[in-house]
C-alpha positions as CSV (number, residue, x, y, z in Angstrom):
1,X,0.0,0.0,0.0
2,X,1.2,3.2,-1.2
3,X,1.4,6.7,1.2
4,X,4.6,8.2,0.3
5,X,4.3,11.2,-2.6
6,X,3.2,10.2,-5.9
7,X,4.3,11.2,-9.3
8,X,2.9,15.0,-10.6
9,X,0.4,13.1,-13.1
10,X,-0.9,11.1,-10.4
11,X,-0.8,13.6,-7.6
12,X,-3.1,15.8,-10.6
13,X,-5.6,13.1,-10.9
14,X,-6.0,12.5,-7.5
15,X,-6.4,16.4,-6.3
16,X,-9.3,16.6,-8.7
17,X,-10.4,13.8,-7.0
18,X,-10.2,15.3,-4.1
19,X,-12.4,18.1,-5.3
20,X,-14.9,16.2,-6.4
21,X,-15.0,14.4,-2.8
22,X,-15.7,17.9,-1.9
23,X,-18.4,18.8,-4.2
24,X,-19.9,15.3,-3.6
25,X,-20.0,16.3,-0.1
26,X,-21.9,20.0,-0.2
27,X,-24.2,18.6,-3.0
28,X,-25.2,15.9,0.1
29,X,-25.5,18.5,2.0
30,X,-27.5,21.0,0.0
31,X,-30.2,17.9,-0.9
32,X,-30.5,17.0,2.4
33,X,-30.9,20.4,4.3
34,X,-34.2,21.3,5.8
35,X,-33.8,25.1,5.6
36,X,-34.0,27.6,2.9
37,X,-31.0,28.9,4.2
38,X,-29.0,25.9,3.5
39,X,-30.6,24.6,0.4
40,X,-31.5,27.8,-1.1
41,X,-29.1,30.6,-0.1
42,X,-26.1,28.0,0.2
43,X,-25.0,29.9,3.4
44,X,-22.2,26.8,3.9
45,X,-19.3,25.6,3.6
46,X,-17.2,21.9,3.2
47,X,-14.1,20.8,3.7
48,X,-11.8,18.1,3.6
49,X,-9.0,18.3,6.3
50,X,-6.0,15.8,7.0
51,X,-5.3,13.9,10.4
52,X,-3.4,17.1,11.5
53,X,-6.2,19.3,10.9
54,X,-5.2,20.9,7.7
55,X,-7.7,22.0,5.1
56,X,-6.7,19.9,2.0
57,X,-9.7,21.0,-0.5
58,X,-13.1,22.7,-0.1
59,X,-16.4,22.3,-2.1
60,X,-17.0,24.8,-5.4
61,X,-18.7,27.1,-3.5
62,X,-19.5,28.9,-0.3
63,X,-18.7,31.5,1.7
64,X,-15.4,32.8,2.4
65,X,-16.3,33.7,6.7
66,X,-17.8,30.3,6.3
67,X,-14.5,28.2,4.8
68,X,-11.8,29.9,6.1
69,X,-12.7,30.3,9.6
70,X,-13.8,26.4,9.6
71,X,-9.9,25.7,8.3
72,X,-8.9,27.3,11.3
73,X,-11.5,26.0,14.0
74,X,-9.9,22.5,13.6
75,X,-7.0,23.1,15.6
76,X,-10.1,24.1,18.6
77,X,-11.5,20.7,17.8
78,X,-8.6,18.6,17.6
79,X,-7.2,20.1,20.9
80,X,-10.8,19.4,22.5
81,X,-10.7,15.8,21.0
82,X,-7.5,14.4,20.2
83,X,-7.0,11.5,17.4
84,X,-7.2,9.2,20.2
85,X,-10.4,10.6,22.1
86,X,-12.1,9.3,18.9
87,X,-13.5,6.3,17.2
88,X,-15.6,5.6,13.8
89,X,-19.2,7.0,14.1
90,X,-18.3,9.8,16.2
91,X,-19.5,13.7,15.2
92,X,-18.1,16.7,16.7
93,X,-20.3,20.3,16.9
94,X,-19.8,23.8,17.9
95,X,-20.9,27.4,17.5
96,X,-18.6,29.1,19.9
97,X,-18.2,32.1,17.8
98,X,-14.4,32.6,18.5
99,X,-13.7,28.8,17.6
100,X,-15.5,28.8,14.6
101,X,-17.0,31.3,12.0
102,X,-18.0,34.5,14.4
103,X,-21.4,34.6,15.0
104,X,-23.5,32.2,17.1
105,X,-26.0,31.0,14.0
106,X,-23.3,29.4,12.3
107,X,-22.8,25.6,13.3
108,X,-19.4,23.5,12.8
109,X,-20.2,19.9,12.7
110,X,-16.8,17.8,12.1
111,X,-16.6,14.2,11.2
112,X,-13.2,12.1,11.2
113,X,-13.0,9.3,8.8
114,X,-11.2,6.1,9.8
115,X,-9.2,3.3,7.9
116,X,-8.5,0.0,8.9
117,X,-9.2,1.6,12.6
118,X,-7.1,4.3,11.9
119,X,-7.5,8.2,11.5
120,X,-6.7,9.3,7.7
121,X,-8.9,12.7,7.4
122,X,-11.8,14.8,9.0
123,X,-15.0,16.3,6.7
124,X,-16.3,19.1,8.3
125,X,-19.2,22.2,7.4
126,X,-20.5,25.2,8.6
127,X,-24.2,26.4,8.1
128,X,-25.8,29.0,8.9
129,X,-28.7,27.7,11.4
130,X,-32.3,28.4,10.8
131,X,-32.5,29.9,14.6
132,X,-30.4,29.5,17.7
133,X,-32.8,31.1,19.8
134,X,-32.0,34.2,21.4
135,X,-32.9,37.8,20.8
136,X,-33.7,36.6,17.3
137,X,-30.6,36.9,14.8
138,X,-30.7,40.8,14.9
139,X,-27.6,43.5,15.8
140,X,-29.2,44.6,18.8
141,X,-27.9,42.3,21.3
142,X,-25.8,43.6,24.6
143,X,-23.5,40.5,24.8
144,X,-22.9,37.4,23.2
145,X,-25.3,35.6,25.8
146,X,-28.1,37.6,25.0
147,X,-27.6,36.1,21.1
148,X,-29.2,32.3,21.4
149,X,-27.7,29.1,22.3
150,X,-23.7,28.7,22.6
151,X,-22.3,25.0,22.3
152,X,-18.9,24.3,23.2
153,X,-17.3,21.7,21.3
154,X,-18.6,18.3,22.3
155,X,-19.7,15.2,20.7
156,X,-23.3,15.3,18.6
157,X,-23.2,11.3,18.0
158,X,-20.8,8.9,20.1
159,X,-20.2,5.8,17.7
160,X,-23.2,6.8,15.9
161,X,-25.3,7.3,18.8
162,X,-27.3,11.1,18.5
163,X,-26.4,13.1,21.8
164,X,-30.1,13.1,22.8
165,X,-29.6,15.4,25.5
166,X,-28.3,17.7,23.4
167,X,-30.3,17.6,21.0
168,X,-33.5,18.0,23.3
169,X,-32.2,21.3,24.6
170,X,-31.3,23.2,21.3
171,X,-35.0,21.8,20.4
172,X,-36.4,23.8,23.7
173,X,-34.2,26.6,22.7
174,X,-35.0,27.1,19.5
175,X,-37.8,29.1,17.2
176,X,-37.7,25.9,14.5
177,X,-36.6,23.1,16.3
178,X,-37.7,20.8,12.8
179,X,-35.1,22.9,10.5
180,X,-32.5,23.1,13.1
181,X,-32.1,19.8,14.1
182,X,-32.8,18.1,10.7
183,X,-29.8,20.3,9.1
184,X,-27.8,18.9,11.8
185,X,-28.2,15.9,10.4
186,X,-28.0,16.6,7.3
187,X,-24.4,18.2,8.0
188,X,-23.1,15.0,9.5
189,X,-24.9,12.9,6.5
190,X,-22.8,15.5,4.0
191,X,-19.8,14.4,5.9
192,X,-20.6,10.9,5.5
193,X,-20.8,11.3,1.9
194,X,-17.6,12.9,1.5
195,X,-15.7,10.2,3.9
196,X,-17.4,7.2,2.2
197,X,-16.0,9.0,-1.4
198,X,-12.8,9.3,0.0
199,X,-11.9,6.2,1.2
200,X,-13.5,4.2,-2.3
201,X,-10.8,7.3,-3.9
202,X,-8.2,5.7,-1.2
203,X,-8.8,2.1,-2.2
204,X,-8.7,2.9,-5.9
205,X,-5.7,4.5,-5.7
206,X,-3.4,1.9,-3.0
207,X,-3.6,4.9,-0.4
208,X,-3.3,3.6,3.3
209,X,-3.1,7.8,4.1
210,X,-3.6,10.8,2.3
211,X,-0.9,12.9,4.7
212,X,1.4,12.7,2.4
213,X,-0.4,13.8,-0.5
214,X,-2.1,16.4,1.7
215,X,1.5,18.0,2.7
216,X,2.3,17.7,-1.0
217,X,-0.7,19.5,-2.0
218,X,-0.5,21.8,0.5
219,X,3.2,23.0,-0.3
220,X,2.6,23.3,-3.8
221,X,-0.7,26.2,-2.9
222,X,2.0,28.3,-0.3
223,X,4.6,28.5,-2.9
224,X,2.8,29.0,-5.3
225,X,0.6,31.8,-3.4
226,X,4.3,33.3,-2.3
227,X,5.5,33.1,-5.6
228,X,3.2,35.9,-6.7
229,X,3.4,37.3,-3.9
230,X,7.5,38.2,-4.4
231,X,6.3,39.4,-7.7
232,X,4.4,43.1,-6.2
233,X,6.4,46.0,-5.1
234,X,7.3,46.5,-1.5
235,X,6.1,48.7,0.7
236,X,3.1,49.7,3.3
237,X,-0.1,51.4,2.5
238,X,-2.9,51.9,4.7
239,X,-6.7,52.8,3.9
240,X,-9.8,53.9,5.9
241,X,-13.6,53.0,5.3
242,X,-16.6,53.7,7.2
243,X,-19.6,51.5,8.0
244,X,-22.7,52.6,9.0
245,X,-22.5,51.1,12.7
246,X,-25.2,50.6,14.7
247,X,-25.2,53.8,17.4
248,X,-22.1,55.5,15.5
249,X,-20.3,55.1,12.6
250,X,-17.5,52.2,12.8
251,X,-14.0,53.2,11.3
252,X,-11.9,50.4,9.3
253,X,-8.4,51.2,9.1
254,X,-6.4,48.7,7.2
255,X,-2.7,48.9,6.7
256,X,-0.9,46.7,4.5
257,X,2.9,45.6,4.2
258,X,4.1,43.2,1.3
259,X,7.8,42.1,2.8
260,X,9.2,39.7,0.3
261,X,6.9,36.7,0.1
262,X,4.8,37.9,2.7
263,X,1.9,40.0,3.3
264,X,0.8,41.8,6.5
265,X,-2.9,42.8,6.9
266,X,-3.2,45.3,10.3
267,X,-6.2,47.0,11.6
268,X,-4.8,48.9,14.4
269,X,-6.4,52.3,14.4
270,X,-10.0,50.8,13.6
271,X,-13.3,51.5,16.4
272,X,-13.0,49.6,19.5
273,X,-15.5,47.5,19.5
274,X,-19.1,47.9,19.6
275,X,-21.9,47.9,22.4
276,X,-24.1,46.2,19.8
277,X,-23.7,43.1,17.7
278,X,-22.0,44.0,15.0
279,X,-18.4,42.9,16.2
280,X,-15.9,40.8,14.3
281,X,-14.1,38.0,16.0
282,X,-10.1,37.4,14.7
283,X,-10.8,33.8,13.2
284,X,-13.7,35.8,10.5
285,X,-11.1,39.2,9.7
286,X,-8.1,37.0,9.4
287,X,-11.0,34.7,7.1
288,X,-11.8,37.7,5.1
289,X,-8.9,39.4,4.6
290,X,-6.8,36.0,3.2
291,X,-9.6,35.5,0.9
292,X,-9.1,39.2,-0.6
293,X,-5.6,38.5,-1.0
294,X,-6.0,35.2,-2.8
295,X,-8.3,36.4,-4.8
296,X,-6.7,39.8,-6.0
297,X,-3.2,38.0,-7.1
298,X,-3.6,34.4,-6.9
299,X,-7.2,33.4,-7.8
300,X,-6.4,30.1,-9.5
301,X,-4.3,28.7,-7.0
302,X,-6.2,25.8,-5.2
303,X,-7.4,27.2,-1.4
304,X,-6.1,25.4,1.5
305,X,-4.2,25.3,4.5
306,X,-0.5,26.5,2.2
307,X,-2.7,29.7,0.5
308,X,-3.6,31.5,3.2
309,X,0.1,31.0,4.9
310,X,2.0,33.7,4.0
311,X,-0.9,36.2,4.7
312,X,-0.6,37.5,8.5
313,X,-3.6,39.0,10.1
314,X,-3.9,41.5,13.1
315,X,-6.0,43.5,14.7
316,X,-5.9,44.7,18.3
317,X,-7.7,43.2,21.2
318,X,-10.7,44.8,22.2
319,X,-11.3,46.6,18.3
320,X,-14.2,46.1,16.3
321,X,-11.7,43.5,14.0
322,X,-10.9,41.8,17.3
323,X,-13.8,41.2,19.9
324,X,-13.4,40.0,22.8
325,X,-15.7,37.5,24.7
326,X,-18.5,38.2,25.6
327,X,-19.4,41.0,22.7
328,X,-22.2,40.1,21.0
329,X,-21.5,39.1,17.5
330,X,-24.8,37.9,15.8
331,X,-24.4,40.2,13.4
332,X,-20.1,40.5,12.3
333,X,-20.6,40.7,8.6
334,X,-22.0,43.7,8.2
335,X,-18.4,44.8,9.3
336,X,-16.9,41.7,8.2
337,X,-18.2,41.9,4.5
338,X,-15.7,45.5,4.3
339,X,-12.4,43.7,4.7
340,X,-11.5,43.4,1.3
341,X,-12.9,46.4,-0.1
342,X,-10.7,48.4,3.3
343,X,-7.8,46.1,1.7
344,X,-7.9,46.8,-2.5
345,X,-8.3,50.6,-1.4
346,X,-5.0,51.0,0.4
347,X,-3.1,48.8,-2.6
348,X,-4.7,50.6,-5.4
349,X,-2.5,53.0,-6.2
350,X,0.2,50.0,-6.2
351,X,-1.5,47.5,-8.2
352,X,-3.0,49.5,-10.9
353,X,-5.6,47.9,-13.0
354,X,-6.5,44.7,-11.1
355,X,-8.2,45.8,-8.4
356,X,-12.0,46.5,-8.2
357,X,-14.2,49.3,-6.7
358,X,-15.9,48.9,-3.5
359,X,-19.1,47.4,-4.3
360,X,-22.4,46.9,-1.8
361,X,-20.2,44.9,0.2
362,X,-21.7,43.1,3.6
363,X,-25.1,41.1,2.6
364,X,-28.5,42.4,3.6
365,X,-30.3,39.8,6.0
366,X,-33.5,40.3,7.2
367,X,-35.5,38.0,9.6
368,X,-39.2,38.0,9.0
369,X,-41.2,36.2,12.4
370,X,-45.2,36.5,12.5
371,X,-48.1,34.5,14.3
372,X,-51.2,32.6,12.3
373,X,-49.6,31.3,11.0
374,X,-46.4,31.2,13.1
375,X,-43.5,31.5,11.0
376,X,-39.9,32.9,11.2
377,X,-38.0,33.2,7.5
378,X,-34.4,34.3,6.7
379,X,-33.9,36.2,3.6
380,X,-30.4,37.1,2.3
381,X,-30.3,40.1,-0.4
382,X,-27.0,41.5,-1.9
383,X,-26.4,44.5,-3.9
384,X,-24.0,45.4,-6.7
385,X,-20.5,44.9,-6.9
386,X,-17.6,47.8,-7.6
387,X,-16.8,48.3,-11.1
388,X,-14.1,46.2,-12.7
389,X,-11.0,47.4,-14.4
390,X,-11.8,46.4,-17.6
391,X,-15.9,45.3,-16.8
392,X,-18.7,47.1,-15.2
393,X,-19.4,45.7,-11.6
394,X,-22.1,42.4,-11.2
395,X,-25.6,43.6,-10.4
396,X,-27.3,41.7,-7.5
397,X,-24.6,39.3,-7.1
398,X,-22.7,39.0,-3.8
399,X,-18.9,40.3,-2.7
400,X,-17.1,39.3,-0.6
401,X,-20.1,36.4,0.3
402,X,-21.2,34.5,-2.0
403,X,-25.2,33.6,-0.9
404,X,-27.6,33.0,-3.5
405,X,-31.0,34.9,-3.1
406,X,-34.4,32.5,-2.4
407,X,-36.8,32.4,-5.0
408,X,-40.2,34.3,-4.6
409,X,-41.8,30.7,-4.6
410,X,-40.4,29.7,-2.0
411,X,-40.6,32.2,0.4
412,X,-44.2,32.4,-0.1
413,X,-45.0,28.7,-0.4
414,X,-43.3,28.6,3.4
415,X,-44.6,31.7,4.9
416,X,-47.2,34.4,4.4
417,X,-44.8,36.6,3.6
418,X,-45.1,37.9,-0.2
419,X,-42.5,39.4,-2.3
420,X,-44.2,41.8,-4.1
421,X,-41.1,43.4,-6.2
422,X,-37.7,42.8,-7.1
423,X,-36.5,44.2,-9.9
424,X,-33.2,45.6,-10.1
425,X,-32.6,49.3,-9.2
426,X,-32.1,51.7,-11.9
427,X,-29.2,54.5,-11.6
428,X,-27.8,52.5,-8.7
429,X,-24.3,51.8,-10.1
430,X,-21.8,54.3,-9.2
431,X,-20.6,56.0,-13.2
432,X,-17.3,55.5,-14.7
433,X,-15.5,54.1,-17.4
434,X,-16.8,50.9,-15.7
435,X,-19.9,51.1,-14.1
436,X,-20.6,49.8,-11.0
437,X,-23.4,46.6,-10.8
438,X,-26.7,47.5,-9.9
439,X,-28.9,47.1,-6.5
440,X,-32.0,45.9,-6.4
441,X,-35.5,47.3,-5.7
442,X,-37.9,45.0,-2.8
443,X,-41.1,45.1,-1.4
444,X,-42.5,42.8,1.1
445,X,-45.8,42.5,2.5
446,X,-47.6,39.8,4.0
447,X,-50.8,38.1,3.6
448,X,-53.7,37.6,6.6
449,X,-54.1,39.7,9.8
450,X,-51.4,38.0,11.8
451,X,-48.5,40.1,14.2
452,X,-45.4,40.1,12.7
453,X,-42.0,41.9,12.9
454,X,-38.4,41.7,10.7
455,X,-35.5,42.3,12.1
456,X,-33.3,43.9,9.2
457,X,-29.7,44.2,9.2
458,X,-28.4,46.3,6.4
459,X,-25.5,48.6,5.6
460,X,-24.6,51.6,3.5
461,X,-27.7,53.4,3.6
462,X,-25.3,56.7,4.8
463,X,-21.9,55.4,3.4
464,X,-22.4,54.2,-0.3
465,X,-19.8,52.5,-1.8
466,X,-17.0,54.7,-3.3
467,X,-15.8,54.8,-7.4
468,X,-12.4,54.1,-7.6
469,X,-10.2,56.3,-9.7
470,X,-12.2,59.0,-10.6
471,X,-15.6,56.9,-10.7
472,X,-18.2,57.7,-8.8
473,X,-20.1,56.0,-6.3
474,X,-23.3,53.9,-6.3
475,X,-26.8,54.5,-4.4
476,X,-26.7,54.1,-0.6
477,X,-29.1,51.7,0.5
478,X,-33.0,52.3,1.8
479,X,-35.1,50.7,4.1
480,X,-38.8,52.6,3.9
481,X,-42.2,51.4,5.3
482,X,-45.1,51.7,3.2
483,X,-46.1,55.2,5.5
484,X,-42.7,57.0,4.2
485,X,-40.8,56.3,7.3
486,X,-37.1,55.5,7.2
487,X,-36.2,53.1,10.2
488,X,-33.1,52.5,11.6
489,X,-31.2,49.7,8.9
490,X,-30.7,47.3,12.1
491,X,-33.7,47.4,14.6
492,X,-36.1,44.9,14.7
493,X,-39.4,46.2,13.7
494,X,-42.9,45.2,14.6
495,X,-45.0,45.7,11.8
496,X,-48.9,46.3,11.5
497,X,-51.4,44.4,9.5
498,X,-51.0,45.9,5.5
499,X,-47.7,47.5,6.2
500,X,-44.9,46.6,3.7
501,X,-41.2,46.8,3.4
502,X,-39.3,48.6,0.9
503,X,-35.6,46.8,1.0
504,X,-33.6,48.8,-1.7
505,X,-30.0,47.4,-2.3
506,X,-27.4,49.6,-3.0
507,X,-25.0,49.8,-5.5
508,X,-21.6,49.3,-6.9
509,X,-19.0,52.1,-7.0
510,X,-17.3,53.3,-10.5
511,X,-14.1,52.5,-11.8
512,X,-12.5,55.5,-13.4
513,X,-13.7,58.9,-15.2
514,X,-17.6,58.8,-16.1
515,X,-16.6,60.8,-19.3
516,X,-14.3,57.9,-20.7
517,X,-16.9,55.3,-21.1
518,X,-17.8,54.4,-24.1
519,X,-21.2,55.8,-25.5
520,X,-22.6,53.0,-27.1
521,X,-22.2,51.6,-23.8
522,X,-23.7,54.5,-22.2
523,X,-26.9,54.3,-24.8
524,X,-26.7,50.6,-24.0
525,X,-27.3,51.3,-20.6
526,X,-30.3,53.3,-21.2
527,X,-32.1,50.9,-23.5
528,X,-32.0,48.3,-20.7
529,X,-33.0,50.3,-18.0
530,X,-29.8,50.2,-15.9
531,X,-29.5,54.3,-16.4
532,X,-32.0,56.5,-16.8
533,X,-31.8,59.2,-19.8
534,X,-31.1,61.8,-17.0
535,X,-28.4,60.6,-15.4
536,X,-26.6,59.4,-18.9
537,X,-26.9,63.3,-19.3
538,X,-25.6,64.7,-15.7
539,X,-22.9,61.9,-14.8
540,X,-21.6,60.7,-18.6
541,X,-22.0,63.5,-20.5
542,X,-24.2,61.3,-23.2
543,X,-28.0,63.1,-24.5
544,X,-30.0,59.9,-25.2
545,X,-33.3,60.9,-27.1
546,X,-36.4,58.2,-27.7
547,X,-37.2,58.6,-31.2
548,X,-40.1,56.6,-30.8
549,X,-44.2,57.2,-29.9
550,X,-43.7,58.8,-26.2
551,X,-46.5,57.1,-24.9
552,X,-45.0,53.5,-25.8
553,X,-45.5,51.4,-22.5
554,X,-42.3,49.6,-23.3
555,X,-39.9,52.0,-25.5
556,X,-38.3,49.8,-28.1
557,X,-34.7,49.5,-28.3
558,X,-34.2,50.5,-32.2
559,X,-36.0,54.0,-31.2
560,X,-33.2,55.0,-28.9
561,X,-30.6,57.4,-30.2
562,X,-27.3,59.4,-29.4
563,X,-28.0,63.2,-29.9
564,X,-24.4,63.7,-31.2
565,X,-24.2,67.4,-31.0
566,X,-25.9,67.7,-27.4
567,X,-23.4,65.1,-26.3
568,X,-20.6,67.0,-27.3
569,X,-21.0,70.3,-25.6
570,X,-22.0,68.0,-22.8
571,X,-18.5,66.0,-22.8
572,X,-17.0,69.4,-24.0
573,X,-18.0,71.5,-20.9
574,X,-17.3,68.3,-18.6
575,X,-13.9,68.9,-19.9
């Protein structure tokens, strides 16, 4: 039986099996799932880790807080449960939000896989969970204990046996015990999957272990990650951005070092941390901050343990990058979610041309609860991204998470809650050469006579995201109730019978000078809707005229022109 390092074909066919042991595992997982959150929104992540606790390969997708944090939470489980603390059949869970991925909602459950009665890897996810209890997943929260149920790390089956204590406490804590405890089992029946795939992979192949490959695998990603890494200019640059907060605004000061094959991500000089819940634990900035590096200059490179090595992280004790227990935390990604953006804006001006604009940045979540019938729904919305260098910015497509929105189906086949628009959000992407992707426009009502409440949590409604070079920056965000009044972005609110909710995502920011983009694009722009005939006029300098019968209900595209001469002494005065 072979475990020593194999040749570079093999070693190729056996990391994209590896992968696909991976995607076999989340595609378990997302079948399985009893909540929307999980099956729809894909708020997850799965790994594959070696008997030291290193992440060797995640699934295809999921979230960056979600991944990266779990890669380092194994050295919490491991210490808590040693190799030899552990037997086939056993499952290991946690939420402890400084262990694991920062906020209390978000569940760990790790499985080790066993071969001829020894250890040779451990499958672990994270999920966002339906409810924990609590305040109700809101920013409001004092403390940490006022934010649901905390489990430390302990065992959820025992040689396959379910903790049934356990398990009947987080069902008397918990607003849907049916959702939460059926996606814990559907997180250790993902894990399952992806160990059973494994070791068929291991057979096939003559492996006794994988450690070796693992280590083999693993060197390749850090040099490989260092290698471009040597390749930028040295130096330090630093950046602030500025977050809505909760009772004050929140100041993100990033300062960035490249030495050699190195980088050094600091947030000294950012808010202490917050009364409310919008603190960031260390484990979700370091997660955030390695997966902006990674993707800015190595993209390709496969992501595990060796990637995210030569990127340092810190941030002082006590900050708003660096809570300390017991801050409450429910809701860290509405600071969490600016990392990357705080990071591209202090490298910029030294990596010219392959760095996007800030975009809408942390993901709106908003909690919906009511009575007759009782119901409590999680809805994740995202805005538009920053312009690219050479593209306009994504429109209602996440950065730095990468949720998916649920259908409008689905939320009203499961609650009473109706969607009654989404459409996306004209004028909403910051101008530029590039324009920044586009927010979206919501309503939500609901149908009978019921009490119910939403507890929102949303961000750059008085900070929109910024252009970059010269472009300008998209819509700030809105939250308005059908009565015209503008509520703060993060209470929870009880709502009367008829009311609706106006959730208006904002937008990307532009990527360099309005007036240098191109006016076919600009006219473009205008026949879809994305930018309205005004503000082609006041931001790009380009006079688009409708040609056609004014009182068409849908204006056709071939009626749409350029009024040349109007454009001209438009882009002439701009000048």
């Amino acid at each position: 039986m072979k475990s020593e390092v194999v040749d570079p074909v093999t070693l190729e066919v056996i990391w994209n099996r590896l992968l696909s042991v991976a995607n076999e595992q989340q595609d378990a997982l997302i079948r399985t799932a009893f909540s929307t959150i999980v099956r729809e929104s894909q708020d997850l992540a799965c790994g594959m880790f070696d008997t030291r606790g290193r992440m060797i390969a995640q699934s295809i997708s999921g979230t960056p807080g979600h991944i990266n944090a779990m890669a380092m939470s194994m050295k919490h489980f491991l210490a808590a449960f040693p190799p030899d603390r552990l037997a086939p059949g056993d499952v290991l869970i946690t939420n402890d939000p400084w262990q694991t991925a920062g906020q209390i909602n978000d569940i760990t459950i790790t499985t080790p896989i066993f071969k001829n009665g020894g250890l040779v890897a451990l499958f672990a996810n994270t999920c966002h969970s339906a409810d924990i209890g609590g305040r109700i997943l809101s920013a409001e929260a004092r403390e940490v204990f006022e934010e649901g149920l905390r489990i430390p790390i302990m065992k959820l089956f025992e040689r396959g046996e379910p903790n049934k204590v356990l398990m009947q406490i987080v069902r008397a804590n918990v607003r849907q015990p049916d959702e939460v405890i059926g996606d814990f089992y559907a997180q250790t029946a993902c894990n399952d999957a992806g160990g059973r795939a494994l070791l068929e992979m291991m057979e096939e192949f003559g492996l006794d272990s994988i450690d070796a490959v693992a280590e083999e695998i693993i060197r390749r990603s850090e040099n490989a990650v260092r290698g471009e890494i040597s390749k930028l200019p040295g130096g330090e640059w630093a950046s602030e951005t500025w977050s809505d907060g909760f009772e004050e605004p929140i100041l993100i000061r990033c300062t960035v070092r490249i030495t050699g094959d190195e980088i050094f991500i600091d947030f000294t000089g950012s808010s202490p941390q917050s009364t409310r819940g919008i603190n960031v634990v260390l484990n979700y900035t370091h997660a955030y901050a390695s997966f902006a590096i990674k993707a800015a200059i190595c993209p390709d490179v496969p992501h595990n343990e060796g990637s995210f090595r030569p990127v340092h992280v810190s941030a002082p004790a006590g900050s708003i990058m660096n809570a300390l227990d017991p801050a409450p935390v429910a809701s860290r990604q509405v600071i969490g979610h600016f990392i990357p953006s705080a990071i591209y804006a202090a490298l910029s001006g030294t990596l010219p041309g392959r760095l996007m604009a800030p975009g809408a940045d942390p993901i709106w979540l908003s909690v919906w609860r009511g009575q007759n019938p009782s119901f409590t729904l999680t809805v994740f919305q995202v805005g538009g991204t920053g312009a690219r260098p050479a593209k306009d910015g994504l429109s209602a497509v996440g950065f730095p998470s990468g949720v998916a929105g649920v259908p409008a189906e689905v939320i009203e086949s499961l609650s009473p809650v109706v969607l009654k628009q989404r459409q996306l959000r004209p004028d909403s992407g910051g101008a530029g050469t590039w324009r920044g992707g586009l927010g979206q426009l919501t309503e939500f009502t609901r149908r009978g006579e019921g009490k119910w409440s939403v507890s929102s949590i949303a961000d750059r409604t008085a900070y929109p995201a910024p252009g970059l070079l010269g472009g300008q920056a998209g819509a700030a965000g809105e939250l308005i109730l059908s009565n015209g009044e503008r509520p703060h972005p993060k209470a929870l609110l009880d709502l009367n019978v008829g009311d609706s909710v106006h959730v208006n995502l904002p937008g990307g920011g532009g990527y360099g000078d309005p007036f240098e983009r191109d006016p076919a694009k600009v006219l473009w722009d205008v026949i879809e809707g994305y930018v309205s005939p005004e503000a082609a006029e006041k931001n790009y300098g380009i006079a688009v005229r409708y040609m056609g019968n004014p009182e068409d209900l849908v204006k056709l595209p071939g009626q749409w022109i350029i009024d040349q001469a109007r454009t001209a002494e438009l882009r002439g005065k701009g000048r």
